[in-house]
Backbone and ligand atoms as CSV (ligand in chain L), in Angstrom:
chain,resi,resn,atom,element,x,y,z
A,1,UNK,N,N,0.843,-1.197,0.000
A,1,UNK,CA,C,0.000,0.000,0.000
A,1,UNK,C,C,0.885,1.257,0.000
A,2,UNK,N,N,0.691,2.141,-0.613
A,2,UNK,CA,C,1.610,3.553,-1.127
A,2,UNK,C,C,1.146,3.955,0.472
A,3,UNK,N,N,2.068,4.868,0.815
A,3,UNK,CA,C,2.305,6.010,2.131
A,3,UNK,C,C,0.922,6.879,1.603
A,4,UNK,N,N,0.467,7.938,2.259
A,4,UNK,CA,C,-0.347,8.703,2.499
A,4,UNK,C,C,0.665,10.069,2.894
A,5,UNK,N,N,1.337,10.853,2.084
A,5,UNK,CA,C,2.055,12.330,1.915
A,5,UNK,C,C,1.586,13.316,2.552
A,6,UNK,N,N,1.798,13.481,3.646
A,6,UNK,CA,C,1.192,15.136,4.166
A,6,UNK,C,C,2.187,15.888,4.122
A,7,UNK,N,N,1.671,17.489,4.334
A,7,UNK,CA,C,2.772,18.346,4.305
A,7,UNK,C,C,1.853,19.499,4.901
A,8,UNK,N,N,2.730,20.229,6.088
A,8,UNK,CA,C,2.231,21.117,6.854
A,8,UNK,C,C,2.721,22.439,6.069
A,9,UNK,N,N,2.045,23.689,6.324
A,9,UNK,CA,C,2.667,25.059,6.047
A,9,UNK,C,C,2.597,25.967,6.683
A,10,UNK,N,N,3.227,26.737,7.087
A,10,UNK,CA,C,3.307,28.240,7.462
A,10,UNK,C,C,3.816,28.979,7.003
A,11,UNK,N,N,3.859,30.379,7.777
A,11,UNK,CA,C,4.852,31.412,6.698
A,11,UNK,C,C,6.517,30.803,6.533
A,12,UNK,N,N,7.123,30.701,8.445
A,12,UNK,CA,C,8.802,30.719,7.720
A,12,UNK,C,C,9.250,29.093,8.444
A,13,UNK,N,N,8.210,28.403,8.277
A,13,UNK,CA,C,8.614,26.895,8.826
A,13,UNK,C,C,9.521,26.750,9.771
A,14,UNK,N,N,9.276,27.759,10.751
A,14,UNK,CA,C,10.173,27.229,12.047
A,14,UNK,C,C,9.560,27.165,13.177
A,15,UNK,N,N,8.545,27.609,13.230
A,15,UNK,CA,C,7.778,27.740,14.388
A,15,UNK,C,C,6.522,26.230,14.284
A,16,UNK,N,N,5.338,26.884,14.067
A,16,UNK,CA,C,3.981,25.824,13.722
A,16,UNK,C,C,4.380,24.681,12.562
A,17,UNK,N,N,4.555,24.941,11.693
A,17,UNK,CA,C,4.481,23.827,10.592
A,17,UNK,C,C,5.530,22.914,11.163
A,18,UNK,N,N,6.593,23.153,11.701
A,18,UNK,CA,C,7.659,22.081,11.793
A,18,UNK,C,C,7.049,21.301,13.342
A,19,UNK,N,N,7.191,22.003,13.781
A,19,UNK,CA,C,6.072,21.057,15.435
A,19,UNK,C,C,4.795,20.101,14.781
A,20,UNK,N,N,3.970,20.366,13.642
A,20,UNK,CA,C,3.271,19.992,13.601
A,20,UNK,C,C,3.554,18.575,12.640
A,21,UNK,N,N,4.835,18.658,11.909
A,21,UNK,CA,C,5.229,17.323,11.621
A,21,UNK,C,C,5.929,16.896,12.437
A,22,UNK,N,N,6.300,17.331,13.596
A,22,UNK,CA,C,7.160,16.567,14.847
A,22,UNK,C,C,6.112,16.242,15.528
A,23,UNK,N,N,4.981,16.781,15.760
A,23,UNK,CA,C,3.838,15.473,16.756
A,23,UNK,C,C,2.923,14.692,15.760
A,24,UNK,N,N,2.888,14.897,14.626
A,24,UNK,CA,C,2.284,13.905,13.890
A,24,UNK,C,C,3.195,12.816,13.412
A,25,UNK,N,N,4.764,13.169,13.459
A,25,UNK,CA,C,5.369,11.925,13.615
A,25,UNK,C,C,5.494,11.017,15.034
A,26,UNK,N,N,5.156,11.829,15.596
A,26,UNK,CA,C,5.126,11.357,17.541
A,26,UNK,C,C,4.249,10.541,17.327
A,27,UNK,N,N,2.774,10.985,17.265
A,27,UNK,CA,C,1.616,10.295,17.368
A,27,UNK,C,C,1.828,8.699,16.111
A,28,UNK,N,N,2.626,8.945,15.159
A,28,UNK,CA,C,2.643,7.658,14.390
A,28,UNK,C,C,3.381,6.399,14.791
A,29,UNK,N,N,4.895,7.694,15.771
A,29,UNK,CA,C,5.229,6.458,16.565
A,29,UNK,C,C,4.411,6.069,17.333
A,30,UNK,N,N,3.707,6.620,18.654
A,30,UNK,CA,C,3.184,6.032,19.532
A,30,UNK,C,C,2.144,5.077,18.816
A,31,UNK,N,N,1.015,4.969,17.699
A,31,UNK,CA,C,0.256,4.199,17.619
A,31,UNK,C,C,0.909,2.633,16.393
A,32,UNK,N,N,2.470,2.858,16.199
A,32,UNK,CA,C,3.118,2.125,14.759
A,32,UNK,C,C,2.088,1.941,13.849
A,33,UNK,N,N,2.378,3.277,13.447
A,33,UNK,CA,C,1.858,3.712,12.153
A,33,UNK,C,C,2.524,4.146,11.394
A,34,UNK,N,N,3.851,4.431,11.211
A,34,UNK,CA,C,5.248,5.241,10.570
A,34,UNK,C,C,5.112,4.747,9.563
A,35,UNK,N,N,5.028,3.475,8.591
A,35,UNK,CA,C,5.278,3.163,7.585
A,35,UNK,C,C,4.102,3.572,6.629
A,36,UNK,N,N,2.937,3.907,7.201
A,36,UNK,CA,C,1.750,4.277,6.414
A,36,UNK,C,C,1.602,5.652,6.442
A,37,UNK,N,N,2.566,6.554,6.896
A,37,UNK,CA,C,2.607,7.999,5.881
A,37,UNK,C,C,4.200,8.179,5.608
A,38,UNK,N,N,4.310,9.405,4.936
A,38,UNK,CA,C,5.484,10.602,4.795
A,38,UNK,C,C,4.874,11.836,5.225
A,39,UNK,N,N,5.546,12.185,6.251
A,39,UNK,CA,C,5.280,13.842,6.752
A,39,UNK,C,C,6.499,14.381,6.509
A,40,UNK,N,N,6.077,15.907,6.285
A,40,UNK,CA,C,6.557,16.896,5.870
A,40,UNK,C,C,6.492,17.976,6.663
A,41,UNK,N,N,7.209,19.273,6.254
A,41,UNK,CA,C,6.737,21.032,6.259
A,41,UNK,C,C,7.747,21.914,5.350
A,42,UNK,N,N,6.747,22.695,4.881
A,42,UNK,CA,C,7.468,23.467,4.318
A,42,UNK,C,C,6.730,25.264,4.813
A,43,UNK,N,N,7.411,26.161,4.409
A,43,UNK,CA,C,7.007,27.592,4.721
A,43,UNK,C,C,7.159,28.459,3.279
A,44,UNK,N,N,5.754,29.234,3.805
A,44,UNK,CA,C,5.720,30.178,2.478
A,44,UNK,C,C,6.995,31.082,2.010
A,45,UNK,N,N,7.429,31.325,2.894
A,45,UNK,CA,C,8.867,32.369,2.632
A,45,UNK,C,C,9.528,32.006,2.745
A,46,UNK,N,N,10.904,32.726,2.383
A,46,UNK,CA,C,12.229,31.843,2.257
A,46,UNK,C,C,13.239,32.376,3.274
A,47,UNK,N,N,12.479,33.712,4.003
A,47,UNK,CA,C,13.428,33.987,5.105
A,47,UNK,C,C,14.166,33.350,6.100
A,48,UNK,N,N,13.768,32.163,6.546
A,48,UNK,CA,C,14.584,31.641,7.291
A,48,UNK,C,C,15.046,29.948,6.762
A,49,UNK,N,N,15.125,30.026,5.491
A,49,UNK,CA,C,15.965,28.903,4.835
A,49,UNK,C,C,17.154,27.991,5.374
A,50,UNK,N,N,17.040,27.215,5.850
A,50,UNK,CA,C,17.722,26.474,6.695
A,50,UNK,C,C,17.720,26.663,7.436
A,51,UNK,N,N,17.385,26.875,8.479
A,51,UNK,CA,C,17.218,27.161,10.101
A,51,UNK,C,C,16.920,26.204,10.751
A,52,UNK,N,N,17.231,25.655,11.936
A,52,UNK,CA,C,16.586,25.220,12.669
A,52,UNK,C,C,15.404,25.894,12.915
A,53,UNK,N,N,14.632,25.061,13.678
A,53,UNK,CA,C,13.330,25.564,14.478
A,53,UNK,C,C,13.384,26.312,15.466
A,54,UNK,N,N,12.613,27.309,15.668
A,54,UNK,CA,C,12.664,28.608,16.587
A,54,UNK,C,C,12.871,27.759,18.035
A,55,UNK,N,N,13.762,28.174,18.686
A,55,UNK,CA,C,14.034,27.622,19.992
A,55,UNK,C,C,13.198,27.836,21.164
A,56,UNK,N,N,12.344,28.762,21.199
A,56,UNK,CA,C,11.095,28.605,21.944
A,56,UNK,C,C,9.953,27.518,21.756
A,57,UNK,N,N,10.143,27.587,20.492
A,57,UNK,CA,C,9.263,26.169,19.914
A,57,UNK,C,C,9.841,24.881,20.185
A,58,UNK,N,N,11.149,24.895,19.865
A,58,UNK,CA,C,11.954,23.807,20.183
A,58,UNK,C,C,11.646,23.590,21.789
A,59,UNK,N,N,11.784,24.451,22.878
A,59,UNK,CA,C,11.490,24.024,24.185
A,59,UNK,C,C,10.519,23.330,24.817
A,60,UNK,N,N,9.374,24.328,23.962
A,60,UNK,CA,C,8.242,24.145,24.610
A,60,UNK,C,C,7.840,22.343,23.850
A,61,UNK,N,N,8.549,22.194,22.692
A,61,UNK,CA,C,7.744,20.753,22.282
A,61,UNK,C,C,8.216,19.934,23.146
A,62,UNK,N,N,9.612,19.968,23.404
A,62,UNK,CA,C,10.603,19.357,24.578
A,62,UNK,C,C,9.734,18.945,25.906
A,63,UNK,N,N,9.268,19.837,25.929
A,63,UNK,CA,C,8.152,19.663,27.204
A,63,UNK,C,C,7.562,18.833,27.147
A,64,UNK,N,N,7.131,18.479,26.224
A,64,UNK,CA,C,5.887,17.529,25.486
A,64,UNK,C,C,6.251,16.584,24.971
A,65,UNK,N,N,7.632,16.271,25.481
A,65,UNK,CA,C,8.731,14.823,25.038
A,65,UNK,C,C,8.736,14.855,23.686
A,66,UNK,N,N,8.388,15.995,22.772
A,66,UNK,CA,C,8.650,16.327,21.387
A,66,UNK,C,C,9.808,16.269,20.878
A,67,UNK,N,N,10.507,15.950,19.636
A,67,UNK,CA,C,12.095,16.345,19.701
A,67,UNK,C,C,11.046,17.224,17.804
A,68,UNK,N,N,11.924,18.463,17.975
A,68,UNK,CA,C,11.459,18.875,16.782
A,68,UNK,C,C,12.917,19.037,15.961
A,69,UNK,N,N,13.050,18.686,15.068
A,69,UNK,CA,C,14.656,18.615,14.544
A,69,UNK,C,C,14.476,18.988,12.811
A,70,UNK,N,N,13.545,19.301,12.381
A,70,UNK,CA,C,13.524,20.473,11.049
A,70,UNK,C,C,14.460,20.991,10.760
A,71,UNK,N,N,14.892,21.558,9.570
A,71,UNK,CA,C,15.436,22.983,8.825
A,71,UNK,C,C,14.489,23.045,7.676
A,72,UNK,N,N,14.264,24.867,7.938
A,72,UNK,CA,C,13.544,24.939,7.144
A,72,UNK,C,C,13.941,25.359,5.953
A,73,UNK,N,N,12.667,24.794,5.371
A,73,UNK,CA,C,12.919,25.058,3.598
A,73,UNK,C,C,11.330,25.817,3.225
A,74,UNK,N,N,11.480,26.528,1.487
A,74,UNK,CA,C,10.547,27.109,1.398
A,74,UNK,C,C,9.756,26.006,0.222
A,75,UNK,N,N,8.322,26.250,0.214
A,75,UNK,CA,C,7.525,25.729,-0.384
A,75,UNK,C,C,8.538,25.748,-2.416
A,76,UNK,N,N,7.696,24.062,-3.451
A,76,UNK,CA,C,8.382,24.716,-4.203
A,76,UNK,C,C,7.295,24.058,-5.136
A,77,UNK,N,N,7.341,24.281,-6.612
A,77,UNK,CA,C,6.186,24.236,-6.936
A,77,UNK,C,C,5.945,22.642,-6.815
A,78,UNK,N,N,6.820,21.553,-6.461
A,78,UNK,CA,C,6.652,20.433,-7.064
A,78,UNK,C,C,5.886,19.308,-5.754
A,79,UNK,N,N,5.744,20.501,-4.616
A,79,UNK,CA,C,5.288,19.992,-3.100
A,79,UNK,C,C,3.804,20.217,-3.354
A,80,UNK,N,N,3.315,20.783,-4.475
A,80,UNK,CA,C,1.632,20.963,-4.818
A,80,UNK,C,C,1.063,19.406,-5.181
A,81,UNK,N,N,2.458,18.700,-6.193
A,81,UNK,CA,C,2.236,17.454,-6.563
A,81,UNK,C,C,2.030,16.448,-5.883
A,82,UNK,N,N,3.382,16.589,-5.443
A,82,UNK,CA,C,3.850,15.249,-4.446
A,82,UNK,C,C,3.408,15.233,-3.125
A,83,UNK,N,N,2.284,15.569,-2.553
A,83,UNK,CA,C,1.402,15.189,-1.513
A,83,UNK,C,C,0.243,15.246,-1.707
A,84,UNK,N,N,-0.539,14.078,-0.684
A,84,UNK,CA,C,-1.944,14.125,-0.778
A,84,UNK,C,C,-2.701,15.050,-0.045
A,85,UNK,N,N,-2.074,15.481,0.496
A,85,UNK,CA,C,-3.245,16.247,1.820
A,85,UNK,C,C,-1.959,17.891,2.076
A,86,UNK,N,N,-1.912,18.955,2.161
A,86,UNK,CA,C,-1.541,19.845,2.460
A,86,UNK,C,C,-2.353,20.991,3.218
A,87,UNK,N,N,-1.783,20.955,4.315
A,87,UNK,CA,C,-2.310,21.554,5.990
A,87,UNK,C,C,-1.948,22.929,5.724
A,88,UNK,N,N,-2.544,23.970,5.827
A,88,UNK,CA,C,-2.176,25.483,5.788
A,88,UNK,C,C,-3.005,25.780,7.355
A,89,UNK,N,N,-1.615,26.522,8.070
A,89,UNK,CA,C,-1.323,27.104,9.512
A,89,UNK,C,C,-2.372,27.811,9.602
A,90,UNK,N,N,-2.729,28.998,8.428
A,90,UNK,CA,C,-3.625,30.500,8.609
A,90,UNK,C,C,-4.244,30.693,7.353
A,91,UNK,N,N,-5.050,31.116,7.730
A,91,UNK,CA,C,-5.455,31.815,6.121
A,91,UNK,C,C,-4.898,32.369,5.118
A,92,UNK,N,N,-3.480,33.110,5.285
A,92,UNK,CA,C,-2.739,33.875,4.815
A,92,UNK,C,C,-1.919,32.693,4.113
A,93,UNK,N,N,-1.333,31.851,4.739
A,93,UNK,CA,C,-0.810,30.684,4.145
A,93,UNK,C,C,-1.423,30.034,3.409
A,94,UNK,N,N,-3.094,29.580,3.414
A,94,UNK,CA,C,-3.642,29.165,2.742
A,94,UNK,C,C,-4.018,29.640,1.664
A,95,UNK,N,N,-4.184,31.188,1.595
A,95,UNK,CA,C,-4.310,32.109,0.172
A,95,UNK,C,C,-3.421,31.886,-0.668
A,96,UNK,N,N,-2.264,31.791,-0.076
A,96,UNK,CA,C,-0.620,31.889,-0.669
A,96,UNK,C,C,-0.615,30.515,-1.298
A,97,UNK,N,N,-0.943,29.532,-0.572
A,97,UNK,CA,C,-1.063,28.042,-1.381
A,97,UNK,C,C,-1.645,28.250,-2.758
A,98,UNK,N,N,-3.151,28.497,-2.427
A,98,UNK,CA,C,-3.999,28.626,-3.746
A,98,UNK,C,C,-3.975,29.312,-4.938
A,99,UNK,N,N,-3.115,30.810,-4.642
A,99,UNK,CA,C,-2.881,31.557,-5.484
A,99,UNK,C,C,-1.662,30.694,-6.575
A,100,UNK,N,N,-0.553,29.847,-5.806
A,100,UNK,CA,C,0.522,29.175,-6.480
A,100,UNK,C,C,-0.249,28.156,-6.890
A,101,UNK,N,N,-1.689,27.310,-7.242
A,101,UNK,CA,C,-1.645,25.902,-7.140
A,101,UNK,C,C,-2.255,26.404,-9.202
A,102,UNK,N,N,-1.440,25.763,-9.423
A,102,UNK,CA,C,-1.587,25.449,-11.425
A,102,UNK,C,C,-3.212,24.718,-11.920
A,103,UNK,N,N,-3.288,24.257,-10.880
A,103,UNK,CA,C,-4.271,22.761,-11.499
A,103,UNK,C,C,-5.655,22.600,-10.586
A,104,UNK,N,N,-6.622,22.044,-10.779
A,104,UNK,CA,C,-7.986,22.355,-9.872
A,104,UNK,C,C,-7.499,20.757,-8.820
A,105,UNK,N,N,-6.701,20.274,-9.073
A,105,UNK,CA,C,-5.615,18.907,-7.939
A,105,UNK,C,C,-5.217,19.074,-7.134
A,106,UNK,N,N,-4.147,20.147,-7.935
A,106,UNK,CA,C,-3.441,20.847,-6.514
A,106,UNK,C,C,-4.456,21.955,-5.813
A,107,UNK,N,N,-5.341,22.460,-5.972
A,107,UNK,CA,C,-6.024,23.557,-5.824
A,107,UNK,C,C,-6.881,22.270,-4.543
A,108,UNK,N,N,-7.604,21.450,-5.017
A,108,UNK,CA,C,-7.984,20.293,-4.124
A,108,UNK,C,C,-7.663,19.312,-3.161
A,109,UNK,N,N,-6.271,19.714,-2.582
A,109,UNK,CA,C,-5.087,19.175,-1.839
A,109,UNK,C,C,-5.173,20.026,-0.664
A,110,UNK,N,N,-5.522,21.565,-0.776
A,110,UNK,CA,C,-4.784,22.268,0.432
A,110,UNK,C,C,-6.225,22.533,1.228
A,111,UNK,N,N,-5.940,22.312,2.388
A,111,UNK,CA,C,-7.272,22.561,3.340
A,111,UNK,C,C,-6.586,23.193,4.602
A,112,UNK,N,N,-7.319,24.020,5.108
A,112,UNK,CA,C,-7.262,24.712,6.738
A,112,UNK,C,C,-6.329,23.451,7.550
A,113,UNK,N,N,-5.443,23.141,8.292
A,113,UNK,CA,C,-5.251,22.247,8.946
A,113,UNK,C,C,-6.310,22.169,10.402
A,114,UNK,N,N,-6.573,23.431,10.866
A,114,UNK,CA,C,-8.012,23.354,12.382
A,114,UNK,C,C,-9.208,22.950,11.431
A,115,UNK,N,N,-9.239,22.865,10.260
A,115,UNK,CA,C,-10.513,22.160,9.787
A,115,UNK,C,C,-10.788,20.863,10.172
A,116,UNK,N,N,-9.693,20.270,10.485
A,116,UNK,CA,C,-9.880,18.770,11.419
A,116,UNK,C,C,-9.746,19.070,13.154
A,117,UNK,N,N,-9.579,20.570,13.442
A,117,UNK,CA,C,-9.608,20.681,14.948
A,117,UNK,C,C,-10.943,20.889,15.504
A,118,UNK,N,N,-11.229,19.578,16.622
A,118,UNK,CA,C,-12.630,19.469,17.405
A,118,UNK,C,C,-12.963,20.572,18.455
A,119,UNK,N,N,-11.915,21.446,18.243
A,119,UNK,CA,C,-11.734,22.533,19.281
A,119,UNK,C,C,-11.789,23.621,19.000
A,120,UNK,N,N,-12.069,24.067,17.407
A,120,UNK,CA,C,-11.450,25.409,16.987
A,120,UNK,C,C,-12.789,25.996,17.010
A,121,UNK,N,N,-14.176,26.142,17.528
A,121,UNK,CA,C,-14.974,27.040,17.297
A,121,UNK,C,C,-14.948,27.640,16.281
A,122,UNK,N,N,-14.993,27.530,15.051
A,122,UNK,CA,C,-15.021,28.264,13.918
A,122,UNK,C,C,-13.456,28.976,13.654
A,123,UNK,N,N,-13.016,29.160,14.599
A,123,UNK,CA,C,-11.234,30.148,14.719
A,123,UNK,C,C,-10.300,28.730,13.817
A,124,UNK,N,N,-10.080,29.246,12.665
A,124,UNK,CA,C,-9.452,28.277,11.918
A,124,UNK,C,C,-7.969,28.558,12.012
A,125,UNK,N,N,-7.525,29.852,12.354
A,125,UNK,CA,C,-6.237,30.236,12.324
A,125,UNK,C,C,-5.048,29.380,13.612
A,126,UNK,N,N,-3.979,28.856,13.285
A,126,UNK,CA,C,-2.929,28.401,14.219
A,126,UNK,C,C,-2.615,30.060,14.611
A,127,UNK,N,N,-2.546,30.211,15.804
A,127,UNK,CA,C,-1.878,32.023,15.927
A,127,UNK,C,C,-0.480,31.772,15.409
A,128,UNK,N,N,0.266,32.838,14.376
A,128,UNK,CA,C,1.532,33.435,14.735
A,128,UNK,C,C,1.980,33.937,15.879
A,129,UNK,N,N,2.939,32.315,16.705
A,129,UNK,CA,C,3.600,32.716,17.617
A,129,UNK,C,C,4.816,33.803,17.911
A,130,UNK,N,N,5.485,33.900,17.083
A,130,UNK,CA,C,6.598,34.428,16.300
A,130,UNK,C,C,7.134,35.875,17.398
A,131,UNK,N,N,6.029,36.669,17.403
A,131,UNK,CA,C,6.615,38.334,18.225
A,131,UNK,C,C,5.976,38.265,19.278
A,132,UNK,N,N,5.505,37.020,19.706
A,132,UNK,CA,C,4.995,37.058,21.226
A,132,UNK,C,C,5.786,36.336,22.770
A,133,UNK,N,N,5.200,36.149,23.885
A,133,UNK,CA,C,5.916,35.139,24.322
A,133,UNK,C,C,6.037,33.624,24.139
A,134,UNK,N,N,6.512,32.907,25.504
A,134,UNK,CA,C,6.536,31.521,25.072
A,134,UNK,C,C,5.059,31.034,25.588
A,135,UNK,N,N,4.169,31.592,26.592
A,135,UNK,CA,C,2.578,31.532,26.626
A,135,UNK,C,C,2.108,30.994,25.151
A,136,UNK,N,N,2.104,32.092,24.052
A,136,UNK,CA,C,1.818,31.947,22.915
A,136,UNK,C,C,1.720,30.314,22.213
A,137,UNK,N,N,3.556,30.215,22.365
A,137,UNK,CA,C,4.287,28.459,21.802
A,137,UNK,C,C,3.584,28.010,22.502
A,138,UNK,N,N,3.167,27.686,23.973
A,138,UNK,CA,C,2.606,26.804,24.575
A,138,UNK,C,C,0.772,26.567,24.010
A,139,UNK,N,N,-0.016,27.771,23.516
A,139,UNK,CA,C,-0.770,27.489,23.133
A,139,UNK,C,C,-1.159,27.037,21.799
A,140,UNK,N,N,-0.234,26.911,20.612
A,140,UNK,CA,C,0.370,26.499,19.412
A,140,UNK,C,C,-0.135,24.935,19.842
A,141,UNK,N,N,1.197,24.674,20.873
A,141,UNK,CA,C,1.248,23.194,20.810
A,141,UNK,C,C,0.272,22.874,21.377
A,142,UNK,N,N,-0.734,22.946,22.255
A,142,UNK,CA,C,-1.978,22.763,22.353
A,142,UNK,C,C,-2.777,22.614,21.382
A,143,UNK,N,N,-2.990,23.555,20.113
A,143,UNK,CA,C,-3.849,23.373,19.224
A,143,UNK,C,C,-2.735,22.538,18.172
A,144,UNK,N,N,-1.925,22.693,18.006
A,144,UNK,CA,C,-1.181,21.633,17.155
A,144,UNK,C,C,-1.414,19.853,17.330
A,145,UNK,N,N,-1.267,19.784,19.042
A,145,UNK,CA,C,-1.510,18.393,19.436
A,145,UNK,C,C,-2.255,17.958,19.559
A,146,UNK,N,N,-4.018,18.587,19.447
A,146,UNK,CA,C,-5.069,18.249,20.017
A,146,UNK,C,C,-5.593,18.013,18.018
A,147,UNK,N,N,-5.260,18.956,17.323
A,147,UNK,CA,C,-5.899,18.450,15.701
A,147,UNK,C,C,-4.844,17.903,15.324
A,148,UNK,N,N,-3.880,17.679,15.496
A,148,UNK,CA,C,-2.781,16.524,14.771
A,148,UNK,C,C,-4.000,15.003,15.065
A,149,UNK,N,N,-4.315,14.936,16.562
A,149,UNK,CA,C,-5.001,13.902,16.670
A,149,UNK,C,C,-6.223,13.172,15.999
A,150,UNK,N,N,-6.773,14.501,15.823
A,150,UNK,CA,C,-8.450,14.164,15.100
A,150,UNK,C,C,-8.038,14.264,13.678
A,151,UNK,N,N,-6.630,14.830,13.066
A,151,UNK,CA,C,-6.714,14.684,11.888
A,151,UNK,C,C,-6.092,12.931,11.537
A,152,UNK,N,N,-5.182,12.487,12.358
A,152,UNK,CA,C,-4.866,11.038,12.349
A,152,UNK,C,C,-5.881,10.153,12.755
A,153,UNK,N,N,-7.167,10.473,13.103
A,153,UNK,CA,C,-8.168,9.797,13.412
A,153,UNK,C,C,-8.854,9.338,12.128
A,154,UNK,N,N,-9.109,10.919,11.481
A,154,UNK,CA,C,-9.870,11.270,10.516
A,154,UNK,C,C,-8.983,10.592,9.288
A,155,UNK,N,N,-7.922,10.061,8.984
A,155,UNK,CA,C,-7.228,9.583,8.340
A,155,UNK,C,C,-7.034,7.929,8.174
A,156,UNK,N,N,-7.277,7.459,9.613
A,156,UNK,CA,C,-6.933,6.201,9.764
A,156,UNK,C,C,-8.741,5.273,9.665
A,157,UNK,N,N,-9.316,6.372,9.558
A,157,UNK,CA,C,-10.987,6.353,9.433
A,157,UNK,C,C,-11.060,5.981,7.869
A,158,UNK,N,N,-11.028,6.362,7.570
A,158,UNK,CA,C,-10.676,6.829,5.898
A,158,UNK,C,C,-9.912,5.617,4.985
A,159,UNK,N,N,-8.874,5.307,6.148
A,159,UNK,CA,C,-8.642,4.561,4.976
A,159,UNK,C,C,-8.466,3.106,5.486
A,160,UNK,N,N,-9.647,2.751,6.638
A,160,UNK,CA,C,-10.159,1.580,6.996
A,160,UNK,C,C,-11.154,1.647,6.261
A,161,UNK,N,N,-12.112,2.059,5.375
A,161,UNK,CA,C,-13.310,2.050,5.350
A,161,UNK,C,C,-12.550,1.586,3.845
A,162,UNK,N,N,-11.680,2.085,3.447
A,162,UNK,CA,C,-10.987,1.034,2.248
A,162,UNK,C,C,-11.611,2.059,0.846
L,1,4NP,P1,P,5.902,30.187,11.550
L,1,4NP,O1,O,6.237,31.505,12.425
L,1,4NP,O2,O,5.235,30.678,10.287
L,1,4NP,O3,O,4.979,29.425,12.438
L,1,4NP,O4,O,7.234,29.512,11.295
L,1,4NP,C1,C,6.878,32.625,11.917
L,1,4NP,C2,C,8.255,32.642,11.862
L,1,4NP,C3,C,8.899,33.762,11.383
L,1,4NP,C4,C,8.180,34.852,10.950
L,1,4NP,C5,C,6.783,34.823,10.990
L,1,4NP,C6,C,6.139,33.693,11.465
L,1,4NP,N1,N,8.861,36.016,10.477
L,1,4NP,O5,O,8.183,37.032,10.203
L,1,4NP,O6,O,10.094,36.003,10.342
């Protein structure tokens, strides 16, 4: 059976998008599920191109027995292809997807990632942690860890039903 390709986004992939393929690879270890996807992230901009992950982010996942170990890279056109499912952080990210996507495929790939959060009251946006404190990161990974879950639910649902 082929992997199942996700790929997270934000603006500069060091903060949200990269945590959010570090607990959706968590959660695949904890349930051995690793061999039935490929996770990803990439970021809309290219400002922080190779970077590690913002070290507040890095802490706070730490907390959360997370290891987040990313560098980031920027989105490129060929990441529209080569995944099935593409998670956009904010709206702003998600505009930015759609405006780049060539094809009504790729255009049909990118969804809200809190669109699978059981928690988001309509608030679809991951906040930009970025110019705030580490309060902020801590509430990231809250909403990061709580729809990473229902979206691996919503996934493993899916593709029992065959
Ligand atoms: P991220 O956070 O999109 O979650 O990685 C940000 C990181 C950097 C900037 C903005 C958001 N920045 O403006 O440099």
């Amino acid at each position: 059976m082929s992997r199942t390709r996700i790929m997270f986004v934000c603006q500069g992939n060091i903060c949200r998008s990269p945590l959010a393929e570090a607990v959706f690879n968590h959660l695949l270890t904890r349930r051995n599920l690793t061999g039935r996807y490929r996770v990803d992230s990439t970021g809309v901009s290219a400002y922080h191109q190779g970077e590690n992950a913002d070290p507040r982010m890095r802490q706070v996942a730490a907390g959360h027995d997370v290891v987040v170990s990313h560098r980031a890279r920027t989105i490129g056109r060929d990441d529209l292809d080569h995944n099935d499912i593409i998670l956009a952080m904010d709206r702003s990210n998600y505009d930015i997807l759609q405006r780049n996507a060539q094809t009504p495929e790729q255009r049909g790939r990118i969804v809200m990632f809190r669109s699978f959060d059981p928690g988001a009251h309509g608030q679809l946006d991951v906040p930009d942690p970025w110019y705030g404190g580490i309060d902020g990161f801590e509430t990231v990974f809250t909403i990061v860890e709580r729809t990473c879950r229902a979206l691996l639910d919503h996934l493993e649902r899916d593709t029992t039903k065959g």
